[in-house]
N, C-alpha and C positions, 0 to 999 in steps of 0.2 A: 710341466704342470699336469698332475693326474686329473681325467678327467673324468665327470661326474655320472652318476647313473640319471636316464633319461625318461620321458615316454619315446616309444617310436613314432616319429612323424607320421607317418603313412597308418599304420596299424592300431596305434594308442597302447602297446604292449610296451612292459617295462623292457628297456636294454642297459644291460649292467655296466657298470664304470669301465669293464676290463673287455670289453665287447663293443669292435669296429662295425659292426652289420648285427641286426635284430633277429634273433635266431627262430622268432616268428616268422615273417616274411619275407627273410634276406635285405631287407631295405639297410642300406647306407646312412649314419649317422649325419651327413652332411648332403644326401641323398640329391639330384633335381627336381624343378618342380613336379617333372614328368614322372616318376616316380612314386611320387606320394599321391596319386592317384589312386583309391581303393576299387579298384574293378571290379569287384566280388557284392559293391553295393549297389542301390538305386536298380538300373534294370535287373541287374543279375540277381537281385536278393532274393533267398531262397522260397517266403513263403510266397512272394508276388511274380515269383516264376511262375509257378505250380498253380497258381490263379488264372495268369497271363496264358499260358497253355492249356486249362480245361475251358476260360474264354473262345480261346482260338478254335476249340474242334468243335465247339459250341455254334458260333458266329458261322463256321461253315456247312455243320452240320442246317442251318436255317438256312445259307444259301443254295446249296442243294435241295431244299425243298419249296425254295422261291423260284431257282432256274426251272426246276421239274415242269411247277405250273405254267411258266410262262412261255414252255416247250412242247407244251403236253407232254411230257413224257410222261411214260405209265408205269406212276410207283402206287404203292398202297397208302391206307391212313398214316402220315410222319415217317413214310420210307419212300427216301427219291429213288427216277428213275435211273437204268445204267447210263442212261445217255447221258442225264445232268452229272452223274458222277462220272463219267469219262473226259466231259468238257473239263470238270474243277479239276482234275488229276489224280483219276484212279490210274491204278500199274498193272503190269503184268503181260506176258506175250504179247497179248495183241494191242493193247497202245504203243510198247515198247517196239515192236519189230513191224505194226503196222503203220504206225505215224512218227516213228524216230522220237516218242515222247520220255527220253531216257529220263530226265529230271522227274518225273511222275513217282520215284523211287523214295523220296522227300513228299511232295506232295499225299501221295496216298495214306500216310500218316495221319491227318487231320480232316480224312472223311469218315463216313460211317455212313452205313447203310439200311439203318432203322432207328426206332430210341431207344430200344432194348440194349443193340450192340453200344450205342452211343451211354449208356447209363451205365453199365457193365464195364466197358473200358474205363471210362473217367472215375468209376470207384477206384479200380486199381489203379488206376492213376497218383490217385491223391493220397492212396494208403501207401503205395510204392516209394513215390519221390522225393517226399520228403525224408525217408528214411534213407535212402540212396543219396539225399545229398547230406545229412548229416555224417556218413562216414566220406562220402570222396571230396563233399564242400561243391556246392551250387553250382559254379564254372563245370566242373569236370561233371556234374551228373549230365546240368544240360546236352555237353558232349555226348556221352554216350549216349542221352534219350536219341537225339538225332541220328549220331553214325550209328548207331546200333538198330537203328530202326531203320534206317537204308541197307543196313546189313542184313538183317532178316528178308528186306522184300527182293533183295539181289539174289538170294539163296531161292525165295520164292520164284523167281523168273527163270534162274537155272532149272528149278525143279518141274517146269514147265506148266506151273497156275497161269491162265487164260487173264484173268481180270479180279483184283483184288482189293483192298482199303480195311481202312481202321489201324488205331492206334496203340493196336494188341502189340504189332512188332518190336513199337518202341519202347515200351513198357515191359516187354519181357528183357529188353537188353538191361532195362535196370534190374531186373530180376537177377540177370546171368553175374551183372558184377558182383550185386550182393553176397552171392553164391562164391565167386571167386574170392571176396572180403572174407565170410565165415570160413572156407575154409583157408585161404592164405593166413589170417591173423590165429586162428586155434584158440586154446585156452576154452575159459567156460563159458566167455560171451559168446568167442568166434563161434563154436560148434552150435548155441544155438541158435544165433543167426543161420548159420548152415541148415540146420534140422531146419528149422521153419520157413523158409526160404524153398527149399527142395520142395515142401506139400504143395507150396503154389505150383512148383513144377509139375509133379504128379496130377494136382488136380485139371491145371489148363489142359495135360495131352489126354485125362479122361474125358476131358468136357469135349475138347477138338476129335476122340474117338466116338463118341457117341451121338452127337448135333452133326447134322449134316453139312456142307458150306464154309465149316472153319479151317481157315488157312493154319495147320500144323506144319507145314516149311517155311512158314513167317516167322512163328512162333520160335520156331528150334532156331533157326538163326537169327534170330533175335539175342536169344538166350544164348549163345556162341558168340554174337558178335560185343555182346554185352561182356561176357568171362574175359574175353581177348583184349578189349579197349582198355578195358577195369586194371587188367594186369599191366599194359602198357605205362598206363598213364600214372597209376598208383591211388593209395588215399591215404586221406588224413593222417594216421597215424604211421604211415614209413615218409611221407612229404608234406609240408602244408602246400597250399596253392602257391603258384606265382605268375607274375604276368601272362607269362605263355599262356596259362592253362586260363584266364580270362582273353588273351585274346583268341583263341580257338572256340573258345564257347561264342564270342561277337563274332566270328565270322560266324558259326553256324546259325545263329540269329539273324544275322542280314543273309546270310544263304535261302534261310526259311522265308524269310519275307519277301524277299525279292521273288522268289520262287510262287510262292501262295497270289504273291499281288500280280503275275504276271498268268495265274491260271483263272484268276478274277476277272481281270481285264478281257482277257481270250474269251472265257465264257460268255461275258453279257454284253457284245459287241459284235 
C-alpha cells in the first residue's frame, strides 16, 4: 500500500509520500516518543535566548554591585570593585594560577565592569545573535556564544592578561562564525554578510587600540574560536540542526548555570 504524504511529527514539515525520514529534521515517519521532542523550542528559542542572556549579564552585573557594597569594595558610581568581581568569577592569571579557579573561563563572560562596558556589549549582543542564530539556528549559536567565549579568554590567559570580564569575548565568537558563514557560503548575500561582518572587526581592534584596558586577545580569540566552532559544526543552509546540536547547546546551559550559581553561592557566604 503506497503511502501517503504527511506533516512530520516532530517538525510540522511536509514529508512526501516517497520519503522514509523528514528531510527537515531527519525524524522517522514512525519516529519514538523521544524523538518528537522539538529541542530547538521553549528554552532554546531564539528571541528568548537572546533575552535570557542579556537578563543574565544584567542580574550579575547588579550583583556585583550589591557584593561591592556589602564588601566595601572600592568601585566607582555603577562600577564594582575587583574584588566583588574576582568573588563572582572574573579570569585571568591570577584567579587561574592563583586560586585553581579554572571555570572562571565561563564565568567571566557575564560580568562587566562598569555600565558603559555593560551597555556597549549587550548592544552588540542583541544586534549579533540574533543574526548568528538565524544562519546556524539557536542551538548552535548558543554553542558558539559559550565555547567561543571560553575560547577567547583561554587565548587571553595564554597571552598572559592578569585579570579580565565582559562578554566582548563571546560575542565576538559570533562575530568570527558569521565571518566564516559570509565567506564559506559566497554569492551576493554571502560576500556581504562578509563585508559587513569584517567592519565590526576592524572597528572592535580600533576601539581595543585606542581605549586603554580592552582585552584585544579576548577579542581575537573570540573571533578565532567563533570561525573554527562555526566551520565545525556548520549552518543552516549545508545542515539543519539535530538533536546533537540541541543537546550540546543544554549541556552548555546547564554548564553556565551550574557554574554562575556556584560563583553566587561562593560569593555571598
Amino acid at each position: 500500500m503506497t503511502q501517503r504524504a504527511i506533516l512530520c511529527p516532530r517538525c510540522r514539515q511536509l514529508v512526501g509520500s516517497e520519503e522514509s525520514v523528514c528531510s527537515w529534521c531527519g525524524t522517522a515517519r514512525n519516529a519514538p516518543w523521544w524523538q518528537l521532542i522539538n529541542w530547538s523550542k521553549g528554552v532554546m528559542e531564539g528571541d528568548w535566548l537572546v533575552k535570557t542572556l542579556i537578563t543574565a549579564n544584567v542580574l550579575f552585573f547588579a550583583l556585583s554591585l550589591i557584593l561591592s557594597t556589602n564588601i566595601g569594595d572600592s568601585g566607582n558610581f555603577l562600577s564594582p570593585g575587583q574584588s566583588s568581581l574576582m568573588l563572582l568569577g572574573a579570569t585571568g592569571i591570577y584567579p587561574i594560577d592563583h586560586f585553581g579557579r579554572f571555570w572562571t573561563v565561563v564565568s567571566a563572560n557575564y560580568l562587566h565592569g562598569g555600565i558603559i562596558h555593560l551597555i556597549f556589549n549587550l548592544m552588540a549582543l542583541k544586534q549579533i545573535a540574533p543574526w548568528a542564530s538565524n544562519e546556524y539556528g539557536t542551538s548552535r549559536m548558543f554553542t558558539i556564544y559559550t565555547l567561543g567565549g571560553v575560547a577567547g579568554y583561554v587565548v587571553s590567559y595564554f597571552a598572559g592578561v592578569p585579570f579580565t570580564i565582559g562578554a566582548s569575548a563571546a560575542v565576538c565568537s559570533l562575530i568570527g562564525a558569521l565571518l566564516f558563514y559570509g565567506k564559506s557560503r559566497g554569492g551576493a548575500y554571502g560576500s556581504s554578510v562578509y563585508r559587513e561582518v569584517s567592519g565590526w572587526v576592524i572597528s572592535l581592534f580600533a576601539f581595543g587600540l585606542i581605549f586603554p584596558g580592552i582585552n584585544n586577545w579576548g577579542h581575537g580569540g573570540g573571533i578565532i574560536g567563533g570561525i573554527v566552532i562555526g566551520a565545525i559544526i556548520g549552518y543552516n543552509e549545508r545542515r539543519r540542526e539535530n538533536n546533537f546540536d540541541h543537546a550540546l547547546a543544554l549541556m552548555c546551559g546547564v554548564t553556565t548555570v551550574a557554574i554562575l550559581g556556584w560563583a553566587v553561592i561562593r560569593a555571598f557566604t
